[in-house]
Structure formats: C-alpha cells, structure tokens
PDB file with SEQRES, HELIX, SHEET and CRYST1 records, atoms N, CA, C and O in Angstrom:
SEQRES   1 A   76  UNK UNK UNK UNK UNK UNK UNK UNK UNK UNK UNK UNK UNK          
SEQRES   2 A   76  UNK UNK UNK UNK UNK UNK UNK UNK UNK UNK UNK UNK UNK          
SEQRES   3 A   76  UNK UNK UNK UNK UNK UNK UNK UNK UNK UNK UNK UNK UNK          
SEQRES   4 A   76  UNK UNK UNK UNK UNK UNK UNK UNK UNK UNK UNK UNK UNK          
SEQRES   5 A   76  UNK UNK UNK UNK UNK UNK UNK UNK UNK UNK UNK UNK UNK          
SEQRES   6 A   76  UNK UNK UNK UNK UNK UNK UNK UNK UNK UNK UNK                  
HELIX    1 AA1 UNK A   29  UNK A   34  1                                   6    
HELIX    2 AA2 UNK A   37  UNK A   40  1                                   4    
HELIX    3 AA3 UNK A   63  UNK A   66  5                                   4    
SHEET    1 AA1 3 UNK A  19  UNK A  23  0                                        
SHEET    2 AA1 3 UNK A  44  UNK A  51  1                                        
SHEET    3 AA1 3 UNK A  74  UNK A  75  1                                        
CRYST1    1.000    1.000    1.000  90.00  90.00  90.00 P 1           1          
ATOM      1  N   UNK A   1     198.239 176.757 146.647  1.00  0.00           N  
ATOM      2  CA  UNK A   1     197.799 177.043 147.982  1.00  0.00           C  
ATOM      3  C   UNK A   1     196.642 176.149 148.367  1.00  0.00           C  
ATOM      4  O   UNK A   1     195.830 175.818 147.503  1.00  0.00           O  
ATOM      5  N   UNK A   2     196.523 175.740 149.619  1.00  0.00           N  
ATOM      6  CA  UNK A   2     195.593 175.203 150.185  1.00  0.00           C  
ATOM      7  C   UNK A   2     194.068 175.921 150.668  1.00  0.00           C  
ATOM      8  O   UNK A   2     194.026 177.022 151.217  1.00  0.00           O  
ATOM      9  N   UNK A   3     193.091 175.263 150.424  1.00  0.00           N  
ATOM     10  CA  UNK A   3     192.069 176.396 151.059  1.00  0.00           C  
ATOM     11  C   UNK A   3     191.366 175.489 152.210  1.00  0.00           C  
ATOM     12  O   UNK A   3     191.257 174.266 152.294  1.00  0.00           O  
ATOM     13  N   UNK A   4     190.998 176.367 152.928  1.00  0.00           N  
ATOM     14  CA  UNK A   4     190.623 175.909 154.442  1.00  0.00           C  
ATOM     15  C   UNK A   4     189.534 174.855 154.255  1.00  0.00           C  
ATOM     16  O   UNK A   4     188.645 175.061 153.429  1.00  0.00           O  
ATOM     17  N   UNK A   5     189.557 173.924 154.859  1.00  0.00           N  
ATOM     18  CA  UNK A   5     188.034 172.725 154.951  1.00  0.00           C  
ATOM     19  C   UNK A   5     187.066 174.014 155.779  1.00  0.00           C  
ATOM     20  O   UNK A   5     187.360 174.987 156.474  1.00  0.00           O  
ATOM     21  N   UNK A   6     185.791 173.416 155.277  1.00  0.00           N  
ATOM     22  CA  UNK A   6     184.852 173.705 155.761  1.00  0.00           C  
ATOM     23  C   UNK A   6     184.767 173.005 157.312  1.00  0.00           C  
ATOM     24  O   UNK A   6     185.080 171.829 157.494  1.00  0.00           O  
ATOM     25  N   UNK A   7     184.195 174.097 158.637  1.00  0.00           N  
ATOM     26  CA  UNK A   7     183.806 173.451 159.579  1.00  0.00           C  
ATOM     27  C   UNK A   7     182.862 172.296 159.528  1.00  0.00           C  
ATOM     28  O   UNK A   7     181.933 172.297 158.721  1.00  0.00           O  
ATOM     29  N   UNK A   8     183.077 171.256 160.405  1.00  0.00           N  
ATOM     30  CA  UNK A   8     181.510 170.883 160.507  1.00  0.00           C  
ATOM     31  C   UNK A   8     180.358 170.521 161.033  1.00  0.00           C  
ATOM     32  O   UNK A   8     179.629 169.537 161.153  1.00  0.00           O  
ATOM     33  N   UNK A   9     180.457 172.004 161.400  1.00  0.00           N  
ATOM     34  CA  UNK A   9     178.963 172.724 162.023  1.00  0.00           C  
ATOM     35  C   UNK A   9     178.195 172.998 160.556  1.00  0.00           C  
ATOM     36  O   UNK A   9     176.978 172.842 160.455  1.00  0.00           O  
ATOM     37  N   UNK A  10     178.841 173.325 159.690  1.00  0.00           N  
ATOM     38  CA  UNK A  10     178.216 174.397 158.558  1.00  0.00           C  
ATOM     39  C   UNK A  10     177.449 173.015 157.524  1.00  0.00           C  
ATOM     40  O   UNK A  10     176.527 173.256 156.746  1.00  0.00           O  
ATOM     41  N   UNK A  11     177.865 172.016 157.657  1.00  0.00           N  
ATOM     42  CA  UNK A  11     177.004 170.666 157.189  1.00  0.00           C  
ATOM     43  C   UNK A  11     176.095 170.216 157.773  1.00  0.00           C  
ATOM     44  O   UNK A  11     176.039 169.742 158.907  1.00  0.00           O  
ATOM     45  N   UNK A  12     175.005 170.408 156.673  1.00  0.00           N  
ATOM     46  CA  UNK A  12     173.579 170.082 157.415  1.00  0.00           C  
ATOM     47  C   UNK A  12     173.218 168.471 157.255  1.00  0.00           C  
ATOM     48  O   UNK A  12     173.214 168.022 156.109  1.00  0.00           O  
ATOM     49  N   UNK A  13     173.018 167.888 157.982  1.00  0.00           N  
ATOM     50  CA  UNK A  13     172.148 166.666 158.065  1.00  0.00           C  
ATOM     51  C   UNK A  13     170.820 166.280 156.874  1.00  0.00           C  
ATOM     52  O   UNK A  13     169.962 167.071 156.482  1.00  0.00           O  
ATOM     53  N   UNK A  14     170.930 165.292 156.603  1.00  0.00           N  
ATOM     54  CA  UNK A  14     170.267 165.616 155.205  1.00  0.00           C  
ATOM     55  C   UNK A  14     169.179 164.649 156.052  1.00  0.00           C  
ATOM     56  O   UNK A  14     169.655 163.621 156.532  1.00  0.00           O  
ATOM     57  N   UNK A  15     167.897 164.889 156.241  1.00  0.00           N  
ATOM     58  CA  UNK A  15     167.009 164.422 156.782  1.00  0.00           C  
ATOM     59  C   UNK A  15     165.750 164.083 155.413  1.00  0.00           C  
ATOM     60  O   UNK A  15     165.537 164.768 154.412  1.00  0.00           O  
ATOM     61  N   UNK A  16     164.965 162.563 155.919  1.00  0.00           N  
ATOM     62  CA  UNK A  16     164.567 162.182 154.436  1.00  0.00           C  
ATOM     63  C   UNK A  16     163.037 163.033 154.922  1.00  0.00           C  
ATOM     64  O   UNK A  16     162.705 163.297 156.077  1.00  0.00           O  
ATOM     65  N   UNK A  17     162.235 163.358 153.593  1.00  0.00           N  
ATOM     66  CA  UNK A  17     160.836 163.839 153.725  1.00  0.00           C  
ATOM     67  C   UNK A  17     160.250 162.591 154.196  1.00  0.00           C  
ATOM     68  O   UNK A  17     160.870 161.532 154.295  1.00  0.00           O  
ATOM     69  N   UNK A  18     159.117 162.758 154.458  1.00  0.00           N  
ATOM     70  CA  UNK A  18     157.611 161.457 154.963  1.00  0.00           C  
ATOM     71  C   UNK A  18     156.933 161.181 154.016  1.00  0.00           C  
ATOM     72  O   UNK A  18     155.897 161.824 153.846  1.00  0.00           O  
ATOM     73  N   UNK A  19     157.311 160.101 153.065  1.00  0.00           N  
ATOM     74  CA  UNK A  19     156.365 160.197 152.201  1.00  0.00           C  
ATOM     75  C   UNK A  19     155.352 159.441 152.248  1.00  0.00           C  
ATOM     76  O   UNK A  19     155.403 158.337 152.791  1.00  0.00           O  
ATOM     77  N   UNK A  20     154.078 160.006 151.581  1.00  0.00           N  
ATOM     78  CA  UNK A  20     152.688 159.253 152.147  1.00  0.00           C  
ATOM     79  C   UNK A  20     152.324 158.565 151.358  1.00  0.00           C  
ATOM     80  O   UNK A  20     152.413 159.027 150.221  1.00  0.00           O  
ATOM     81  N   UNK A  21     151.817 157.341 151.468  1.00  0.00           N  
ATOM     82  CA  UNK A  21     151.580 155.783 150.379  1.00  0.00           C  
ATOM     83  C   UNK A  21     150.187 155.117 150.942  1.00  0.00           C  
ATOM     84  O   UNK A  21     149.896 154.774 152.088  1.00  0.00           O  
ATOM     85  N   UNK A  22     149.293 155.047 149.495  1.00  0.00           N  
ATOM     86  CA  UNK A  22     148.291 154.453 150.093  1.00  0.00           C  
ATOM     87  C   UNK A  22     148.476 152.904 149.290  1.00  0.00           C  
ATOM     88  O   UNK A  22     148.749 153.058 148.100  1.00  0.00           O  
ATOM     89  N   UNK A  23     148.429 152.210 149.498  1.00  0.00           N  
ATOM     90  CA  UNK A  23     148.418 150.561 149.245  1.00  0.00           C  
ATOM     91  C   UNK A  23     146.759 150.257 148.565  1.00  0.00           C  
ATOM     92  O   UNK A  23     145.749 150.343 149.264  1.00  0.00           O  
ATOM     93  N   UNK A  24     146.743 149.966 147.380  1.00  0.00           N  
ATOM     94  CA  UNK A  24     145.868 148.954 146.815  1.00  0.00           C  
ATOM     95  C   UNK A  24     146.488 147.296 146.495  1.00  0.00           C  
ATOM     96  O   UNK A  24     147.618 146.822 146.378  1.00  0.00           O  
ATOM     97  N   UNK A  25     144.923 146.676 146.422  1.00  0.00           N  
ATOM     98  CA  UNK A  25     144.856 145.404 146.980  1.00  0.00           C  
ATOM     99  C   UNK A  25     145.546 145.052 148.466  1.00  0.00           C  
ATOM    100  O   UNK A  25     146.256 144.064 148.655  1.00  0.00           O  
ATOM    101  N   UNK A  26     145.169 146.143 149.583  1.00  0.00           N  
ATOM    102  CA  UNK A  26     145.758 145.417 150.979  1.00  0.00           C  
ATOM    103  C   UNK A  26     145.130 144.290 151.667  1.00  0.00           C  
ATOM    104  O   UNK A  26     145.497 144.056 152.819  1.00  0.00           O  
ATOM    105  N   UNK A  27     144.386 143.682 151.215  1.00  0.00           N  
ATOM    106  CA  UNK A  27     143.631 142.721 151.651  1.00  0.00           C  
ATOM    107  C   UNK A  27     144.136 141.421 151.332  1.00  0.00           C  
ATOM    108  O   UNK A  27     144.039 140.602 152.246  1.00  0.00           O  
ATOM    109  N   UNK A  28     144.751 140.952 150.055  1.00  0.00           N  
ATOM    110  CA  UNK A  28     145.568 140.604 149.554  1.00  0.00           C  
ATOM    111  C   UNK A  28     147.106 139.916 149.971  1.00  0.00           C  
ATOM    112  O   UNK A  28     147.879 140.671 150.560  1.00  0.00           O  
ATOM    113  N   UNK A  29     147.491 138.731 149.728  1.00  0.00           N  
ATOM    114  CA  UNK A  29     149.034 138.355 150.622  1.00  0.00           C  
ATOM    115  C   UNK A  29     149.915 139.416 150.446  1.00  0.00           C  
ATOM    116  O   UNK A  29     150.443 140.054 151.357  1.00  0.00           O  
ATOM    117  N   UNK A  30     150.090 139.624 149.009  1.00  0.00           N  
ATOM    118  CA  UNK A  30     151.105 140.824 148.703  1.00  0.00           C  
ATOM    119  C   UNK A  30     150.799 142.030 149.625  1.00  0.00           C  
ATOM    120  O   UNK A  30     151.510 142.205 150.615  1.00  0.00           O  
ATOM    121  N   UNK A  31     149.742 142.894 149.340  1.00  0.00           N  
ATOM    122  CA  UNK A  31     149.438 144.131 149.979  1.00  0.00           C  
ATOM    123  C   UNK A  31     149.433 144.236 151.435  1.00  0.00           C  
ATOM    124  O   UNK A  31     149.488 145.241 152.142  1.00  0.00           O  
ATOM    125  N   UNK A  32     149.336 142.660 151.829  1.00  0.00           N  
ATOM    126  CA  UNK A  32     149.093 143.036 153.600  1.00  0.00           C  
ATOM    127  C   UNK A  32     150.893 142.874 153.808  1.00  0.00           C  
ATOM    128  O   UNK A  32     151.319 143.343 154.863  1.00  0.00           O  
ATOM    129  N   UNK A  33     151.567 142.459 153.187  1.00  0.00           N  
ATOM    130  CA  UNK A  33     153.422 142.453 153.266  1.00  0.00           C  
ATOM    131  C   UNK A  33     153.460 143.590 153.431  1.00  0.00           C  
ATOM    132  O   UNK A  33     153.530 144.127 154.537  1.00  0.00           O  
ATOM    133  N   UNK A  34     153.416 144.221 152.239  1.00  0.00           N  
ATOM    134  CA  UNK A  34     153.553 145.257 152.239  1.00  0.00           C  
ATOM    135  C   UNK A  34     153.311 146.918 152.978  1.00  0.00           C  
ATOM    136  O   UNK A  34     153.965 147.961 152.994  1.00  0.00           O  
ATOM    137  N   UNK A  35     151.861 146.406 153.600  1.00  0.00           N  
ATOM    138  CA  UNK A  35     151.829 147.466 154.538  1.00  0.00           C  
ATOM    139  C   UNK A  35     152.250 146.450 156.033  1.00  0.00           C  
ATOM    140  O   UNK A  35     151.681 146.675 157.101  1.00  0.00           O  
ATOM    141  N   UNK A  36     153.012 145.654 155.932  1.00  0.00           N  
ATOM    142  CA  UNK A  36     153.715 145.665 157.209  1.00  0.00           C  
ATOM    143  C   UNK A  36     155.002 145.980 156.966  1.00  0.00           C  
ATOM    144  O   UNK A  36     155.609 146.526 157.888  1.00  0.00           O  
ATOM    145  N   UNK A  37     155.627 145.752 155.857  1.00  0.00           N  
ATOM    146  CA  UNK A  37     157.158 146.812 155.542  1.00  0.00           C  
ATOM    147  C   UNK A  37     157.314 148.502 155.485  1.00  0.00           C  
ATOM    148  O   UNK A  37     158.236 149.317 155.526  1.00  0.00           O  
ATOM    149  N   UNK A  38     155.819 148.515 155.364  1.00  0.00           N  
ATOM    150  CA  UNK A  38     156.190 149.987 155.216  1.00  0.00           C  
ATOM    151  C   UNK A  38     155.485 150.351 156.449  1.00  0.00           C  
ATOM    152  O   UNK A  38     155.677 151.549 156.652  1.00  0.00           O  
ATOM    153  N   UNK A  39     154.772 149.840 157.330  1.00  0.00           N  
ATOM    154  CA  UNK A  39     154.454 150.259 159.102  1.00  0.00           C  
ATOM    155  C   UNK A  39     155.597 150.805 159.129  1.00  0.00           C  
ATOM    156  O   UNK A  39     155.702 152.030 159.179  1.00  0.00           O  
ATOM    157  N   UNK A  40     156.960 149.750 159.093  1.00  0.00           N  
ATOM    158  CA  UNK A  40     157.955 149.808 159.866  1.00  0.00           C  
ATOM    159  C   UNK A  40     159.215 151.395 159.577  1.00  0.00           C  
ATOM    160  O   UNK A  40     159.998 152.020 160.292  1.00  0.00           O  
ATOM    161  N   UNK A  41     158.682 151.472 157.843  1.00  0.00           N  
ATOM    162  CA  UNK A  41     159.756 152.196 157.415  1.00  0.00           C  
ATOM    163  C   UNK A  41     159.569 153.706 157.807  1.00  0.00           C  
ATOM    164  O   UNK A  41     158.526 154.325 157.595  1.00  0.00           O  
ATOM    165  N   UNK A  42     160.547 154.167 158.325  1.00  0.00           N  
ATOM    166  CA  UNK A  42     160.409 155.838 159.326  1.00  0.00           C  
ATOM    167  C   UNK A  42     160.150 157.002 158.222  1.00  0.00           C  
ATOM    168  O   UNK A  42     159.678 158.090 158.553  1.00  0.00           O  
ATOM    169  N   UNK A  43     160.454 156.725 157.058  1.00  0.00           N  
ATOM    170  CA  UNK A  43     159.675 157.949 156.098  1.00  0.00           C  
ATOM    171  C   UNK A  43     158.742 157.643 155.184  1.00  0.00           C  
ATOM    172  O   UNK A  43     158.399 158.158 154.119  1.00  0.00           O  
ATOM    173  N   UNK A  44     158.359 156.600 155.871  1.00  0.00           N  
ATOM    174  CA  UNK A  44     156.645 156.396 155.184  1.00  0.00           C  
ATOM    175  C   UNK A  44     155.346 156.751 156.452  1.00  0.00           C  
ATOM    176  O   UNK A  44     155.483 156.411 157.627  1.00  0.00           O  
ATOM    177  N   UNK A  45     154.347 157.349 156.018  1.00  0.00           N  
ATOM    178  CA  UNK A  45     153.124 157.382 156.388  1.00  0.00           C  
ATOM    179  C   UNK A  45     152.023 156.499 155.697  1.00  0.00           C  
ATOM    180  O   UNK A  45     151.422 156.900 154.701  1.00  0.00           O  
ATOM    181  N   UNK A  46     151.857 155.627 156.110  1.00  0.00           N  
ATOM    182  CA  UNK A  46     150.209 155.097 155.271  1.00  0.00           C  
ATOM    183  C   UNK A  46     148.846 156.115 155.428  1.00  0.00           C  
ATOM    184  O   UNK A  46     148.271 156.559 156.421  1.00  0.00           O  
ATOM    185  N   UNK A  47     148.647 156.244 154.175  1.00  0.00           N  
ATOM    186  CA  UNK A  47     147.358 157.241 154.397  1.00  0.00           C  
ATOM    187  C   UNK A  47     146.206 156.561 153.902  1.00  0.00           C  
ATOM    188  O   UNK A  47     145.144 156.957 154.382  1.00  0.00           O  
ATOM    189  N   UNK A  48     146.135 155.521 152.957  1.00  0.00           N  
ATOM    190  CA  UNK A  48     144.945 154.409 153.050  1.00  0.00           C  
ATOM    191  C   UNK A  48     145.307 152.845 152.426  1.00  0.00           C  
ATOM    192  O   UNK A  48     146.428 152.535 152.023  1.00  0.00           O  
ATOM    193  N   UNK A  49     144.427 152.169 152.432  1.00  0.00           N  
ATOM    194  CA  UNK A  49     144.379 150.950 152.438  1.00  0.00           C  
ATOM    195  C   UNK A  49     142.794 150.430 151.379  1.00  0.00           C  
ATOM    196  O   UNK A  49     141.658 150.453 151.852  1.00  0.00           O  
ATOM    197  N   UNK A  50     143.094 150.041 150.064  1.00  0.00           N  
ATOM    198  CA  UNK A  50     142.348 149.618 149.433  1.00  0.00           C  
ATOM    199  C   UNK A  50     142.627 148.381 149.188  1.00  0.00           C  
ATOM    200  O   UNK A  50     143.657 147.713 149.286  1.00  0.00           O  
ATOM    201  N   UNK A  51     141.013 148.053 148.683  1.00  0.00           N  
ATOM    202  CA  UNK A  51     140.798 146.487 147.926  1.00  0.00           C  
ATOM    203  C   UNK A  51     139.835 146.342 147.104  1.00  0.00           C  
ATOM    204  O   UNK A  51     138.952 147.124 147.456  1.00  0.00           O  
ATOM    205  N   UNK A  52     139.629 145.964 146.508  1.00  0.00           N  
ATOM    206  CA  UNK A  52     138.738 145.426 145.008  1.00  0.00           C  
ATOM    207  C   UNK A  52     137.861 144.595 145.467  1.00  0.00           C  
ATOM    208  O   UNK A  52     137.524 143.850 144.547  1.00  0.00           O  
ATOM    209  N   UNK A  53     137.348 144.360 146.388  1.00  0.00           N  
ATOM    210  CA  UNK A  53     136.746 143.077 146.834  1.00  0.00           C  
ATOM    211  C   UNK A  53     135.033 143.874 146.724  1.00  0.00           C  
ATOM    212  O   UNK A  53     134.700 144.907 147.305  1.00  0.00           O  
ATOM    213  N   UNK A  54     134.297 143.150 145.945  1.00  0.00           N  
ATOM    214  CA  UNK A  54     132.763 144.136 146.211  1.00  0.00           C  
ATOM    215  C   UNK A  54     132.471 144.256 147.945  1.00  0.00           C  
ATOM    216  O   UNK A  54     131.992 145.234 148.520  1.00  0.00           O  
ATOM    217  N   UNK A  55     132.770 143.372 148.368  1.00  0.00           N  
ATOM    218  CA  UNK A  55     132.336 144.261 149.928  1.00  0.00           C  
ATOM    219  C   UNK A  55     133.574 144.183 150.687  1.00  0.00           C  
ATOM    220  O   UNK A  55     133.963 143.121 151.172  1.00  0.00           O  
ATOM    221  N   UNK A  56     134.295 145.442 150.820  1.00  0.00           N  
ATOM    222  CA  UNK A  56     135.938 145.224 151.600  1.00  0.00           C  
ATOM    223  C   UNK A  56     135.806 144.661 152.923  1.00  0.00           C  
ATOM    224  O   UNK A  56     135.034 145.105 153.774  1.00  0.00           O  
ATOM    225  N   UNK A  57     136.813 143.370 153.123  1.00  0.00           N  
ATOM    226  CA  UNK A  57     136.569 143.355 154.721  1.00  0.00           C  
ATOM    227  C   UNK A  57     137.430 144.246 155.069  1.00  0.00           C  
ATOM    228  O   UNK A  57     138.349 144.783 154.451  1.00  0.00           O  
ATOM    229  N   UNK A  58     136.836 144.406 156.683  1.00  0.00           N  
ATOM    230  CA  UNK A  58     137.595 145.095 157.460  1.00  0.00           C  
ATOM    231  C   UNK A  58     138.774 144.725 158.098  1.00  0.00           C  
ATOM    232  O   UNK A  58     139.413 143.990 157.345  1.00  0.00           O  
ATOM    233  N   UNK A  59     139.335 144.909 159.144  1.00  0.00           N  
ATOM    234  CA  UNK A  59     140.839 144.845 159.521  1.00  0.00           C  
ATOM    235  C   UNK A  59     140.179 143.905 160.759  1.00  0.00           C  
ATOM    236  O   UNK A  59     141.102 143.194 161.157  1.00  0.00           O  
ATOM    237  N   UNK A  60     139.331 143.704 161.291  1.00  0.00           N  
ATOM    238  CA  UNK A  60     139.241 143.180 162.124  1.00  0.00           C  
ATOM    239  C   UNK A  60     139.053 141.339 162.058  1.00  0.00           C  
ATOM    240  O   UNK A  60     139.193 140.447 162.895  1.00  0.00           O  
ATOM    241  N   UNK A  61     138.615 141.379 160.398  1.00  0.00           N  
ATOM    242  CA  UNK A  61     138.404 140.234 159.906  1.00  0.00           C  
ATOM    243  C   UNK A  61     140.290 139.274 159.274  1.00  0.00           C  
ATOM    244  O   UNK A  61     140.701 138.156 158.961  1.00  0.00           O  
ATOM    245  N   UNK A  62     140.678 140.370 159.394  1.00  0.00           N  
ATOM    246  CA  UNK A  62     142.211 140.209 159.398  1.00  0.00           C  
ATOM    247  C   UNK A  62     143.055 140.326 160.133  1.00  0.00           C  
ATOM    248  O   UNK A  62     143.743 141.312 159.868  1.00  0.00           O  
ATOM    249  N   UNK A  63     143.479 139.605 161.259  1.00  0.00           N  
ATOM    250  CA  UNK A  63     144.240 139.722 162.111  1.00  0.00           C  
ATOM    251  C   UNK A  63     145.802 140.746 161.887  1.00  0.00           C  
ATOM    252  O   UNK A  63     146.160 141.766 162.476  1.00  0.00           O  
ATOM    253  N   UNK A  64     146.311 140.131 161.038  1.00  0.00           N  
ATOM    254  CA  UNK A  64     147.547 140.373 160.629  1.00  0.00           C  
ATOM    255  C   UNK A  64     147.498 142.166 160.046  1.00  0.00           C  
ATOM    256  O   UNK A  64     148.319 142.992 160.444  1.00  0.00           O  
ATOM    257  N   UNK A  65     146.681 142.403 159.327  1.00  0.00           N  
ATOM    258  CA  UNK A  65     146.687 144.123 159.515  1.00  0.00           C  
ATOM    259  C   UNK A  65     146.202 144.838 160.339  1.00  0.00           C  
ATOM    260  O   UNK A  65     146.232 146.056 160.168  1.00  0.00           O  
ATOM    261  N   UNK A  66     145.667 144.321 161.371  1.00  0.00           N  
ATOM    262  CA  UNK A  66     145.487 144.782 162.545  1.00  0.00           C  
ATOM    263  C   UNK A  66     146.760 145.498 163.660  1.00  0.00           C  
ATOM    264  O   UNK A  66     146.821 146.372 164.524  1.00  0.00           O  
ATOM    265  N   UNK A  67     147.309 144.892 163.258  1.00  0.00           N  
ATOM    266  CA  UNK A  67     148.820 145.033 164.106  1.00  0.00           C  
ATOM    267  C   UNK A  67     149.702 146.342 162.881  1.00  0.00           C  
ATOM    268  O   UNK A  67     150.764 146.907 163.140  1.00  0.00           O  
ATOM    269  N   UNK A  68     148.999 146.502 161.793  1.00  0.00           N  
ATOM    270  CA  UNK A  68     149.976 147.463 161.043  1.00  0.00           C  
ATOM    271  C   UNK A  68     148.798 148.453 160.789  1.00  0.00           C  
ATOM    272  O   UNK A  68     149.509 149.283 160.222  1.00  0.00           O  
ATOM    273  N   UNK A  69     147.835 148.896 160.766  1.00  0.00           N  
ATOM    274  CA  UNK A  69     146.368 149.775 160.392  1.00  0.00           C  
ATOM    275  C   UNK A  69     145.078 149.414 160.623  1.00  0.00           C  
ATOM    276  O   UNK A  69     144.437 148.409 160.314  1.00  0.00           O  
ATOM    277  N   UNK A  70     144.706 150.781 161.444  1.00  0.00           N  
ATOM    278  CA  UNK A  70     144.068 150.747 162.169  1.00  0.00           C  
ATOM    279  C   UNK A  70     142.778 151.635 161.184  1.00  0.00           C  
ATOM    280  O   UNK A  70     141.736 151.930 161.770  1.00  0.00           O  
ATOM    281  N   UNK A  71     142.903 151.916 160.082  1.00  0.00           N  
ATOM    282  CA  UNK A  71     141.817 153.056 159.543  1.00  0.00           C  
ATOM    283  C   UNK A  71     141.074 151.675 158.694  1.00  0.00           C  
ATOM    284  O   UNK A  71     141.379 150.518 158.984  1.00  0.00           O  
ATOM    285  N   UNK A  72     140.072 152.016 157.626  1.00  0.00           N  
ATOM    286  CA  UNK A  72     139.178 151.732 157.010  1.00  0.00           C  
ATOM    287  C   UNK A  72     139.578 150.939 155.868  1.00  0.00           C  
ATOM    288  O   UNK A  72     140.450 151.557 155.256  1.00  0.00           O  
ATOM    289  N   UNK A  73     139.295 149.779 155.301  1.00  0.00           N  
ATOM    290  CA  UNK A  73     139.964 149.236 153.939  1.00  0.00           C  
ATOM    291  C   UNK A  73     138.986 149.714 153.171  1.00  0.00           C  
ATOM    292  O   UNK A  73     138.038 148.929 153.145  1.00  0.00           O  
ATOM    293  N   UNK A  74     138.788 150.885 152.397  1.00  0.00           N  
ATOM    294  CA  UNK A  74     138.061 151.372 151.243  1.00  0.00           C  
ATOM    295  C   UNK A  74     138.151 150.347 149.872  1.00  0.00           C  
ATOM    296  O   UNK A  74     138.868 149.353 149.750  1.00  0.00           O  
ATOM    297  N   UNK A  75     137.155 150.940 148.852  1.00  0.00           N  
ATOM    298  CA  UNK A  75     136.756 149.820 148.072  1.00  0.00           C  
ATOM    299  C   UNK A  75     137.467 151.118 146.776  1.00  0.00           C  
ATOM    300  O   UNK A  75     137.204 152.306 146.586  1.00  0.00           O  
ATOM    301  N   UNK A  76     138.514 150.070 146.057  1.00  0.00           N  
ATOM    302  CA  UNK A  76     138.519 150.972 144.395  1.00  0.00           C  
ATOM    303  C   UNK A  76     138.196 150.333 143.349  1.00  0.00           C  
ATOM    304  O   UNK A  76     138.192 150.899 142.256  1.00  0.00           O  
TER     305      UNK A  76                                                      
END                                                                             
C-alpha cells in the first residue's frame, strides 16, 4: 500500500541562525577581506574588530573598512 505524501504546508523552511563573528587582525590585508565578505554574508553579524597594533588605528584612517564597520578597532 501506498501512504499519503505529506502536504506542503506542514514543511518548514529551514531558516539559517545569525551568527556573530568578531575578526582579529582587521587592520590587516587579510582581516579587512574578510570583514568585507562577511559585511555581505546575511547570517553573519560582526560584533568586533581587533588588531595587535600597540596603538589600533581607527577606521577612519582606513578607508576601505569604513564602508564595512563602523564600531571601534580594539586592541588584543
């Protein structure tokens, strides 16, 4: 015997979580790529932006992460 398919209404949409990523060395060629790939990607959140540098520059001294983060480059 055959058994009935499932409607599909009763299939849920599998929707991805937000996951939150903070980037060390963003100051960096690699790290500033990188938080412009993940600006773009819809289940990422950036929640910070580090660098090793004894005095971090800021974003303003960097054009190019300017256009992807707008918060603070903290020092680790």
């Amino acid at each position: 015997m055959h058994t009935a398919a499932r409607p599909a209404s009763s299939v849920s949409a599998v929707v991805p979580a937000t996951t939150r990523v903070a980037v060390a060395g963003a100051t960096g060629y690699t790290g500033q790529e990188l938080l412009r790939l993940l600006s773009r990607h819809p289940a990422i959140t950036l929640t910070a932006a580090m660098s090793s540098g004894s005095s971090s520059s800021g974003v303003r001294t960097l054009p190019a992460l300017a256009r992807v983060w707008n918060g603070a480059i903290e020092p680790f």
